[in-house]
C-alpha positions as CSV (number, residue, x, y, z in Angstrom):
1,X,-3.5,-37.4,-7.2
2,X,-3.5,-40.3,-9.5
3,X,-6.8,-42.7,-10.1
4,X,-6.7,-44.6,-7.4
5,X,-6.3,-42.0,-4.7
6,X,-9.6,-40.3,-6.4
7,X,-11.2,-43.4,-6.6
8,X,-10.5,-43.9,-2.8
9,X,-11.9,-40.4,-2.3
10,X,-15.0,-41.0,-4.1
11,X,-15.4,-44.5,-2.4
12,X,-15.2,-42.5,1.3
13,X,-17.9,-40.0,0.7
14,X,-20.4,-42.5,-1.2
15,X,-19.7,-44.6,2.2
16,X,-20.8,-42.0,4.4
17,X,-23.4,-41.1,2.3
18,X,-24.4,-44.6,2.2
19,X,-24.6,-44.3,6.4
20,X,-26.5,-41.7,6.1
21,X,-29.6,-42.7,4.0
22,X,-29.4,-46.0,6.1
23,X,-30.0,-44.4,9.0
24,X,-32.4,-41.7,7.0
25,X,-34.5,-45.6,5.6
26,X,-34.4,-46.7,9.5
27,X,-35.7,-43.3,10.8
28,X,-38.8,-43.4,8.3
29,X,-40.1,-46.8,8.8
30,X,-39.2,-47.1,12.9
31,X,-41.3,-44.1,12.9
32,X,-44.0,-45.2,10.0
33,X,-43.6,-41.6,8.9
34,X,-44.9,-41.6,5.6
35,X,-44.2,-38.0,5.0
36,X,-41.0,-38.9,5.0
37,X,-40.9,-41.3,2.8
38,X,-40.3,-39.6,-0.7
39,X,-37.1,-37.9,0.5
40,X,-35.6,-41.0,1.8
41,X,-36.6,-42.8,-1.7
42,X,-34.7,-39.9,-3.6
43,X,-31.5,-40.2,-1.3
44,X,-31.7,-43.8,-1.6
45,X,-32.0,-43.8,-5.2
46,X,-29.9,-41.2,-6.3
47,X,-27.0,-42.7,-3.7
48,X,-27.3,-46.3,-5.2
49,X,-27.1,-45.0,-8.8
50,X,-23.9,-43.6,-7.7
51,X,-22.5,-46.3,-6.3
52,X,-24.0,-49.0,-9.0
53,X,-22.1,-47.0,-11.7
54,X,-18.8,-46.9,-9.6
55,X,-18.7,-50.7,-8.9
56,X,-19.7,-51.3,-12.9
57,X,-17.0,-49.0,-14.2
58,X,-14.6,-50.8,-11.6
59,X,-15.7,-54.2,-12.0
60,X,-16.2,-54.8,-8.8
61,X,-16.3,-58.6,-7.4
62,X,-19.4,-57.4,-5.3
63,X,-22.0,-56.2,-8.0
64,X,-23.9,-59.1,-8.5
65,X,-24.7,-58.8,-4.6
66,X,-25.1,-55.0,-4.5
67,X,-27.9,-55.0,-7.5
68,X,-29.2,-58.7,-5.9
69,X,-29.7,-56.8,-2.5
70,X,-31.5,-54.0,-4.0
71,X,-33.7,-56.3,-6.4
72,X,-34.6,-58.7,-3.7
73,X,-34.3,-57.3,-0.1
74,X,-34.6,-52.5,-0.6
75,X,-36.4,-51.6,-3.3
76,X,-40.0,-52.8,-2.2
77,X,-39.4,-50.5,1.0
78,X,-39.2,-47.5,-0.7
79,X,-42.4,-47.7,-2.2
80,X,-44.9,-48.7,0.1
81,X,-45.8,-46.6,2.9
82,X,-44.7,-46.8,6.4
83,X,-48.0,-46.6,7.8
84,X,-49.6,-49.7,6.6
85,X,-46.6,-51.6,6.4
86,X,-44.1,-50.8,8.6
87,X,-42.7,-52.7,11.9
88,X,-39.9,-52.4,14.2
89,X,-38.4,-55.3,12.2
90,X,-38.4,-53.6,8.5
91,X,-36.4,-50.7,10.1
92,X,-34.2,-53.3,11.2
93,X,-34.1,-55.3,7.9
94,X,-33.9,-52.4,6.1
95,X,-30.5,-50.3,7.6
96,X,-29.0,-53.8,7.6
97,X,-29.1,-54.4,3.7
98,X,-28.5,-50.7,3.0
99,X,-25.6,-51.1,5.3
100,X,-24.6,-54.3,3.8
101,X,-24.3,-52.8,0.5
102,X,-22.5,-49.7,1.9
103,X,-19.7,-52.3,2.7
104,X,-19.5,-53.8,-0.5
105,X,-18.8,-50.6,-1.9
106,X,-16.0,-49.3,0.8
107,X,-14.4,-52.8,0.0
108,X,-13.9,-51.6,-3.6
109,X,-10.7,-49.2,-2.7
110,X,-9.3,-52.3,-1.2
111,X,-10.5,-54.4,-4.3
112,X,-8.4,-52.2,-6.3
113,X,-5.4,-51.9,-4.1
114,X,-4.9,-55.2,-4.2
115,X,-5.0,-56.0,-8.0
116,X,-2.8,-53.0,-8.2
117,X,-0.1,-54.7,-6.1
118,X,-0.8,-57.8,-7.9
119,X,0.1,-56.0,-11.3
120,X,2.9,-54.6,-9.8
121,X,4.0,-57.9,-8.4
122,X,3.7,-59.7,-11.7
123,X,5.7,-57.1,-13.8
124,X,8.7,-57.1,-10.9
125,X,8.7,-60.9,-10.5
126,X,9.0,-60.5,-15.1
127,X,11.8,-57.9,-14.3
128,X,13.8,-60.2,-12.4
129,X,13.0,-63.4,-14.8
130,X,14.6,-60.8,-17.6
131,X,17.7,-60.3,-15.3
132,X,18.5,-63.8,-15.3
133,X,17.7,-64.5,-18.5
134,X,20.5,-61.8,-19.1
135,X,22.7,-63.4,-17.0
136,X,22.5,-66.8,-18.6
137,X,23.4,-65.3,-21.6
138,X,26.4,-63.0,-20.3
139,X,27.7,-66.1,-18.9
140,X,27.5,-68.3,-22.3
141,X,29.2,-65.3,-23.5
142,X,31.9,-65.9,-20.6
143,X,31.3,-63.2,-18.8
144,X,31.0,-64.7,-15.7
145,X,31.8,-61.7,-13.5
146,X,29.1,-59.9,-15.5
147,X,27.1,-62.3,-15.0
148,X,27.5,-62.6,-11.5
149,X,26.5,-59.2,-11.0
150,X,23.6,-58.9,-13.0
151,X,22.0,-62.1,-11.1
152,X,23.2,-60.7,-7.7
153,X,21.4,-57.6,-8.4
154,X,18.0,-60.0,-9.1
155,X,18.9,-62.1,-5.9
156,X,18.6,-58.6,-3.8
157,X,15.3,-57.7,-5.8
158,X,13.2,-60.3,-5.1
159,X,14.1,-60.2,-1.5
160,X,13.1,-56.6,-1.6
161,X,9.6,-57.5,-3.6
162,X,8.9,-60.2,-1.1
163,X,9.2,-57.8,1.9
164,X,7.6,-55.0,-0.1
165,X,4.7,-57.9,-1.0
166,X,4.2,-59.3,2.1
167,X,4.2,-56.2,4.0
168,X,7.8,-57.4,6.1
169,X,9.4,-54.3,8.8
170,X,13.2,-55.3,7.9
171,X,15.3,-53.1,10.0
172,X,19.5,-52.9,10.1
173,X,20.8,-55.1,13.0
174,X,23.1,-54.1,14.5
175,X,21.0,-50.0,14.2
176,X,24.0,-49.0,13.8
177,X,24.2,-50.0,10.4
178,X,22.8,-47.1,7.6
179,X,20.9,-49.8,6.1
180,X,19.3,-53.4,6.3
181,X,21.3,-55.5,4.2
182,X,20.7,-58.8,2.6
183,X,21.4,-60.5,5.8
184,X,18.5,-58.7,7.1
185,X,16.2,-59.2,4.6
186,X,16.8,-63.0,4.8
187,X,15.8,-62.7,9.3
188,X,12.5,-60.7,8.5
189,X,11.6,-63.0,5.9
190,X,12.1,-65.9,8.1
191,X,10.8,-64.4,11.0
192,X,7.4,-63.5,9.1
193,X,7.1,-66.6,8.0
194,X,7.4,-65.5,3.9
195,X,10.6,-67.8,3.3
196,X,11.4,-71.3,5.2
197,X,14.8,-72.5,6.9
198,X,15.2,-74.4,3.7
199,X,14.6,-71.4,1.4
200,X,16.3,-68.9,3.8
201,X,19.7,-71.5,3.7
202,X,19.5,-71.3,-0.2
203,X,19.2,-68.1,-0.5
204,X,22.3,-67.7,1.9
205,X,24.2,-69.9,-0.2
206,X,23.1,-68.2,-3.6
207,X,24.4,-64.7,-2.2
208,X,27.8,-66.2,-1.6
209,X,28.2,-66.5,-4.7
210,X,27.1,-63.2,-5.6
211,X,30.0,-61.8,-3.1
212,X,32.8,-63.7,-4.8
213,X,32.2,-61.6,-7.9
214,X,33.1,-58.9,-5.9
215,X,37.0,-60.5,-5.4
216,X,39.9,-60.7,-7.8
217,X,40.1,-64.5,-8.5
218,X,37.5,-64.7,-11.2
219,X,33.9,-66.9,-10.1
220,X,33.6,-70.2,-11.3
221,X,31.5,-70.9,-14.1
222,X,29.1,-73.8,-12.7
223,X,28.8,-71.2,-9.1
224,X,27.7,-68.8,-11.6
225,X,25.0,-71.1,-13.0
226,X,24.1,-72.3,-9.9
227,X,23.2,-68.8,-9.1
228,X,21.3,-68.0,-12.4
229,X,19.5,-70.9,-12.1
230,X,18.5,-71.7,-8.3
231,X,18.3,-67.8,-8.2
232,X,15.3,-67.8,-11.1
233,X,13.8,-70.8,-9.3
234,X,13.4,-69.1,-5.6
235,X,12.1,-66.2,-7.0
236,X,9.5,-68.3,-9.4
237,X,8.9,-70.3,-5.7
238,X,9.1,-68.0,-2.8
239,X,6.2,-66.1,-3.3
């Protein structure tokens, strides 16, 4: 299990912990049970150190708002006693900010997902640049074959990242094919809205290119840079 599964983990049972000492906070001071009181304080506490420390550690976007809602809006309640103080209203108030912060803290496994995937993103999207920086240079060397290849193989990447990144279903058409193709790709993207007509056309044209280095007759030099270069730009563009 690697850190963000455990994180995940730990975010799920401080959430339904969290739903549980709401509805413990609601229970006391709908019921102006002062008895009561002192346990729902300890679970309160002891729930929103753990959470506090999780968000800090994890730099959550939402800790200003979690201490702010403590500070200003829970705190005071589990201090003063039911009895004397309590309405229908403050039970209200009460399970809505706890369960208000419970949320900020179940949106932290999502938090991190997401800059996770943004990471990732940024260090494919570098891979590719580095494949058609090697490309350009394979192809001053007059390797234009090579260099064909190595920028087709970037071309295919970043249709795969975009897919991958935008979450696109790209499935072989016709099924009987073993796999979705680049062909495919190009229909999802365009279907899903990720790439235009414009962008879709280019990249048509682009892989073209990337099949003749596939035949006998060797590519042309400036259909090579074309590819190299158009082929960095879409991927620096189509994101």
């Amino acid at each position: 299990m690697d850190s963000l599964d455990r994180i995940r983990r730990q975010v799920g049972e401080y959430v339904e912990e969290g739903r549980r000492v709401a509805e413990q906070g609601h229970e006391v001071w709908a019921r102006r049970n002062d008895a009561a009181l002192p346990a729902f304080s300890f679970a309160y506490q002891e729930w929103y150190r753990k959470c506090l420390g999780l968000l800090e550690v994890n730099g959550s976007s939402a800790l200003e708002e979690f201490t702010k809602h403590y500070a200003d809006d829970i705190s005071i309640w589990t201090k003063l006693n039911p009895s004397n103080y309590g309405t229908t209203d403050t039970a209200v108030k009460l399970k809505m900010f706890i369960t208000a912060q419970v949320a900020m803290v179940a949106a932290l496994a999502s938090e991190l997902s997401g800059r996770a995937m943004n990471i990732q993103s940024e260090l494919s999207y570098q891979y590719i640049a580095d494949e058609y920086d090697q490309a350009q240079v394979l192809s001053e060397l007059g390797f234009e074959r090579a260099a064909g290849a190595v920028a087709g193989v970037a071309l295919e990447r970043n249709l795969r990242l975009l897919a991958q990144k935008h979450d696109v279903d790209v499935a072989p058409n016709p099924p009987a094919k073993k796999r979705a193709d680049f062909s495919d790709y190009l229909a999802a993207l365009k279907k899903k809205g990720v790439i235009n007509e414009l962008q879709r056309k280019q990249y048509e044209a682009l892989y073209e290119v990337r099949k003749q280095c596939s035949h006998p007759e060797e590519p042309k030099r400036e259909d090579i840079e074309r590819l190299i270069h158009d082929g960095k730009l879409l991927a620096a563009t189509a994101q």
